[in-house]
C-alpha positions as CSV (number, residue, x, y, z in Angstrom):
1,X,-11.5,41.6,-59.1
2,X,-9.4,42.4,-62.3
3,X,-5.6,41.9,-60.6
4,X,-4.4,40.0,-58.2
5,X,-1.7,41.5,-55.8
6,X,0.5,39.0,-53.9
7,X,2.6,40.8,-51.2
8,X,6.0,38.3,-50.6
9,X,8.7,38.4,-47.8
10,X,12.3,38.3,-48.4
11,X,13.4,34.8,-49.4
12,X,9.9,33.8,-50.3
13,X,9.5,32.8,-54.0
14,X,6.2,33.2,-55.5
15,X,7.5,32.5,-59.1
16,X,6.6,28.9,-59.7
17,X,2.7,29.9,-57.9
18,X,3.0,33.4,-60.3
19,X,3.8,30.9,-63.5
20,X,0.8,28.2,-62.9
21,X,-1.5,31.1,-61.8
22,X,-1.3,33.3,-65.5
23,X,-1.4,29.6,-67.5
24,X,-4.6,28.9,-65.6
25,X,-6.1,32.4,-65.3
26,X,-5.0,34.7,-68.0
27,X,-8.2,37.2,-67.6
28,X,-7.0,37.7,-63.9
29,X,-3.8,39.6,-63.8
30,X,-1.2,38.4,-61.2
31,X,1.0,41.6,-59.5
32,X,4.2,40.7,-56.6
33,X,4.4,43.2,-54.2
34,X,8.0,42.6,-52.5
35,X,7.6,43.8,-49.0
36,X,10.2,43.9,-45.9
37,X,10.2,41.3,-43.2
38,X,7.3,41.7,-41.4
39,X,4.9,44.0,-43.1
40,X,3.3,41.4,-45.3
41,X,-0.1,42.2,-42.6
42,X,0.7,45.9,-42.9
43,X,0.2,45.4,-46.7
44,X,-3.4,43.5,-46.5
45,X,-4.6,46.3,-43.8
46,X,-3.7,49.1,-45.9
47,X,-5.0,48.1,-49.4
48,X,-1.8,47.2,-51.1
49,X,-2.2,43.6,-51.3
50,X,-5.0,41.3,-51.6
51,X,-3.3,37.9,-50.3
52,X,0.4,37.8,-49.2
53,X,3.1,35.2,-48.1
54,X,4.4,36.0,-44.9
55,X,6.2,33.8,-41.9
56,X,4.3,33.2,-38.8
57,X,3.8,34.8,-36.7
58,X,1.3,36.9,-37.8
59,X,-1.3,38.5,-35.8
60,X,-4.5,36.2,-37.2
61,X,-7.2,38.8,-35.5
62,X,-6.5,42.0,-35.8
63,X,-7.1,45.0,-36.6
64,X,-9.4,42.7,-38.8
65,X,-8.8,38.5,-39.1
66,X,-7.5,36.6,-41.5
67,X,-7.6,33.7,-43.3
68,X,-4.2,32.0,-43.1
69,X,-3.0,29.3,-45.1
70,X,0.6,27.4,-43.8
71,X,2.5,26.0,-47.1
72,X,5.7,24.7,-45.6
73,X,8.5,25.0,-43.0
74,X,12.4,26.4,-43.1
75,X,15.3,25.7,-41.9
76,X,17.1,27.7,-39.7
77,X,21.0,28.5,-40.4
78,X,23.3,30.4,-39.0
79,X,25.2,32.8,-40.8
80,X,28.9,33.7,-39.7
81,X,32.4,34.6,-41.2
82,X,34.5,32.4,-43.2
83,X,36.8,32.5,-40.2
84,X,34.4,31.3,-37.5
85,X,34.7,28.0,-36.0
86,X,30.8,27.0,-37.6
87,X,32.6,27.3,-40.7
88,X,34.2,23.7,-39.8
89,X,31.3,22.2,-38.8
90,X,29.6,19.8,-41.0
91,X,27.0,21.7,-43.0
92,X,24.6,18.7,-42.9
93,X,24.6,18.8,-39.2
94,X,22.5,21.5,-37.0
95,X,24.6,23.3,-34.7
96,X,23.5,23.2,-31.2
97,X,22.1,26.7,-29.7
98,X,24.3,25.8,-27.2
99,X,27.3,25.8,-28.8
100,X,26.5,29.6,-30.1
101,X,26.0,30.6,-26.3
102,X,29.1,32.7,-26.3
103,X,28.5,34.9,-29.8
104,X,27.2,37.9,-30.3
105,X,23.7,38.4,-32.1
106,X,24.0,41.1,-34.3
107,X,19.9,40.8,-35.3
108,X,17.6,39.6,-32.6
109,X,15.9,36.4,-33.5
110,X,12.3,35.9,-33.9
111,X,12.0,33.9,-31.1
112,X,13.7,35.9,-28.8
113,X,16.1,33.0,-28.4
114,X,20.0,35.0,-27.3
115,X,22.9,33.8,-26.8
116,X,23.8,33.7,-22.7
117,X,26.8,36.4,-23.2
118,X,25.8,39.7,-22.6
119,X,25.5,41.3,-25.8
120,X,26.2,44.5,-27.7
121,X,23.7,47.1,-28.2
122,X,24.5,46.6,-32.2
123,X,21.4,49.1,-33.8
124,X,18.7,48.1,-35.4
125,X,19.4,47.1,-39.4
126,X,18.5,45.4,-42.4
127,X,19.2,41.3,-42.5
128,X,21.5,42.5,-45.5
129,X,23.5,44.6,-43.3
130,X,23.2,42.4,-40.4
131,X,25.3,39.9,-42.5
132,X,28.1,42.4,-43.8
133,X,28.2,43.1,-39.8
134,X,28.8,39.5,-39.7
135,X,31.8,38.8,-42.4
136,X,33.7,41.2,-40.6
137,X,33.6,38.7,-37.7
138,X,31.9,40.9,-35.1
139,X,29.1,38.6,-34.6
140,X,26.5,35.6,-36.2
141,X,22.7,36.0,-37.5
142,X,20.2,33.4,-37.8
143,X,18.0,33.7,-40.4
144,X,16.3,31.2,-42.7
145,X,18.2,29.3,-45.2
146,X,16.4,31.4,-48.0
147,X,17.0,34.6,-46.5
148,X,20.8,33.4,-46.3
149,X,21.0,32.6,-49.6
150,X,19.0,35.6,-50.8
151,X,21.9,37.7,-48.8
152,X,24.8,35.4,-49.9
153,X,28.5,36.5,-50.0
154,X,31.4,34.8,-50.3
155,X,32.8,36.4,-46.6
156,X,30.5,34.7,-44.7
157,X,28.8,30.9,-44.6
158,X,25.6,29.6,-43.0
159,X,25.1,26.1,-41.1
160,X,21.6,25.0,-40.5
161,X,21.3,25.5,-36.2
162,X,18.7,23.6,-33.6
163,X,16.4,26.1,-33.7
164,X,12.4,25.5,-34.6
165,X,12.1,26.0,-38.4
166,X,10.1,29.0,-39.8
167,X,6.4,28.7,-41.2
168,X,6.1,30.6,-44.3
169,X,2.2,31.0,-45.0
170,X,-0.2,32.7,-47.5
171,X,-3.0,34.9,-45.4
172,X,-6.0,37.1,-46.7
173,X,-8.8,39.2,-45.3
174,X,-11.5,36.9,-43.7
175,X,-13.6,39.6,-44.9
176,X,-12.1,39.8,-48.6
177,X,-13.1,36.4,-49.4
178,X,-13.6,35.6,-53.0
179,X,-13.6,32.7,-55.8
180,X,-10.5,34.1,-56.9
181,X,-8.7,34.2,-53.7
182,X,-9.5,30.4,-53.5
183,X,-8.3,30.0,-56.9
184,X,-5.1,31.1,-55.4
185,X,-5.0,28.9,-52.5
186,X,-5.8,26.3,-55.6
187,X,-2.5,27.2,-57.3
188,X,-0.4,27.2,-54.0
189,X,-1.5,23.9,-52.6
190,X,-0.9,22.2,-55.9
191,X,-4.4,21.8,-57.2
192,X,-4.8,21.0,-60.5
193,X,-6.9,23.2,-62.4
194,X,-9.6,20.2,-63.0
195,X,-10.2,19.4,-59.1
196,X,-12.7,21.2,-57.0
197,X,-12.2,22.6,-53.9
């Protein structure tokens, strides 16, 4: 294997894994392949990635298993106008779902969690519109604190919210296997380039 091609969600850093990896491994070169929310296993099935950092869920079995790797949890915020009453709230205290029950979800959340008023058929978009739908006061979005702060505007704030964090992990091909995909898995769990595996 000559290059390395890392496929990344929104929000997901690689850099500080990207950084370590070409000090320890200069032969093998290191490509990030940014890919929209939720086609990090699209990537690996179709060739264009080797490894990528996704958040679960992912399907782990097919159309071919995977290896899968969980490196750490995020928090869950939401993400509302400057003029909505979580803007008050204390940002170091979750929001109850509950408390949200009478909002409007302009993106669906992950885990099908909705607030108990009947909602708006708002279309389907991009977390970046879904946002600038937001700072106009029409609804919230909950999204994970990176993705926030990847979107961040000055119309809108986030507030972390009582909702199960989200697992970002690094998966592979079961089938794909190699020394230098466990060289990878080295890098991201914080091996250092002296200890075995």
């Amino acid at each position: 294997m000559q290059d390395l091609r890392i496929a990344f969600a929104p929000g997901v850093t690689p850099d500080k894994w990207a950084r370590v990896w070409r000090e320890r491994n200069p032969r093998v070169r290191l490509h990030l392949v940014p890919v929209d929310e939720g086609l990090g296993r699209t990537a690996l099935d179709d060739g264009l990635a080797d490894m990528a950092l996704v958040r679960l869920p992912v399907d782990l079995d097919a159309p071919a298993p995977l290896h899968c790797v969980r490196l750490y949890d995020e928090v869950p915020v939401v993400v509302a106008s400057r003029d909505h009453f979580v803007a008050a709230s204390d940002p170091e205290v979750p929001i109850p779902v509950a408390d949200l029950a009478d909002e409007q979800l302009v993106l669906p959340h992950p885990s099908g969690w909705t607030p108990t008023a009947e909602q708006l058929p708002f279309p389907e978009m991009t977390v970046k519109d879904a946002i600038e739908v937001t700072a106009s006061g029409t609804g919230i979005v909950i999204v994970p604190m990176s993705v926030a702060r990847l979107h961040h505007r000055k119309d809108v704030v986030q507030r972390p919210v009582e909702l199960d964090p989200t697992t970002v992990a690094l998966v592979w091909l079961r089938d794909a296997d190699s020394p230098v995909h466990q060289d990878f898995v080295g890098v991201v769990r914080g091996r250092r380039s002296s200890s075995s595996r």
